[in-house]
N, C-alpha and C positions, 0 to 999 in steps of 0.2 A: 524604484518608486519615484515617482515626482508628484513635486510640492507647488502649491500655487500660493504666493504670496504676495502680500499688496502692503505694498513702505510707501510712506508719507516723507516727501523727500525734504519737507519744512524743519524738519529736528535735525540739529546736528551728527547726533548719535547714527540718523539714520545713515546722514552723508555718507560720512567715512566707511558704516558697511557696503552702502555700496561701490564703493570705492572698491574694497576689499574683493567683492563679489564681481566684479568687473574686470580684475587683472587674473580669475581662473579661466585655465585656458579650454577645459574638460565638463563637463558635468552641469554646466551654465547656460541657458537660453532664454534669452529677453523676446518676448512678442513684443510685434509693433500691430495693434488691434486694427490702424489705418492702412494697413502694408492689404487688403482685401477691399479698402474703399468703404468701408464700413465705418463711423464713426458712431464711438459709444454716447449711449443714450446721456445726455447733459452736455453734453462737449460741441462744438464746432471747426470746420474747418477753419484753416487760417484765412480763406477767403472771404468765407464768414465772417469771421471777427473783422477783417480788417472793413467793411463794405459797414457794418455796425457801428465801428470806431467812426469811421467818415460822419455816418450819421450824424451819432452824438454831437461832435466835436461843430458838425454845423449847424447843428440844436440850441447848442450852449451859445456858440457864439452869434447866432441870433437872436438866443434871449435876451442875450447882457451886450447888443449892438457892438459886440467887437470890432465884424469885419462891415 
């Protein structure tokens, strides 16, 4: 049988299980939801983000005449 689980890697607790769940050598399979080119619904590529970051960053420092 397999289980589908979804840990929130922000609590410590969780850390360390996966920690744990990660040095089995058998019985363990992590999906990569990206590894198909599919990006789940709320998420963005890292291309994405970074082309977004630029944005901002020249948003902000146009507002407050940085650069």
């Amino acid at each position: 049988m397999v289980h589908t689980v979804h840990l929130d890697d922000e609590y410590i607790n969780v850390k360390k299980l996966l920690e744990e769940i990660y040095r089995q050598k058998e019985g363990v399979r992590f999906e990569n939801p990206t590894a198909n080119d599919a990006v789940p619904e709320g998420y963005m590529t890292s291309d994405e983000f970074r082309k977004q970051a630029i944005i901002k960053v020249n948003t902000f420092c146009d507002k407050h005449g940085i650069l």
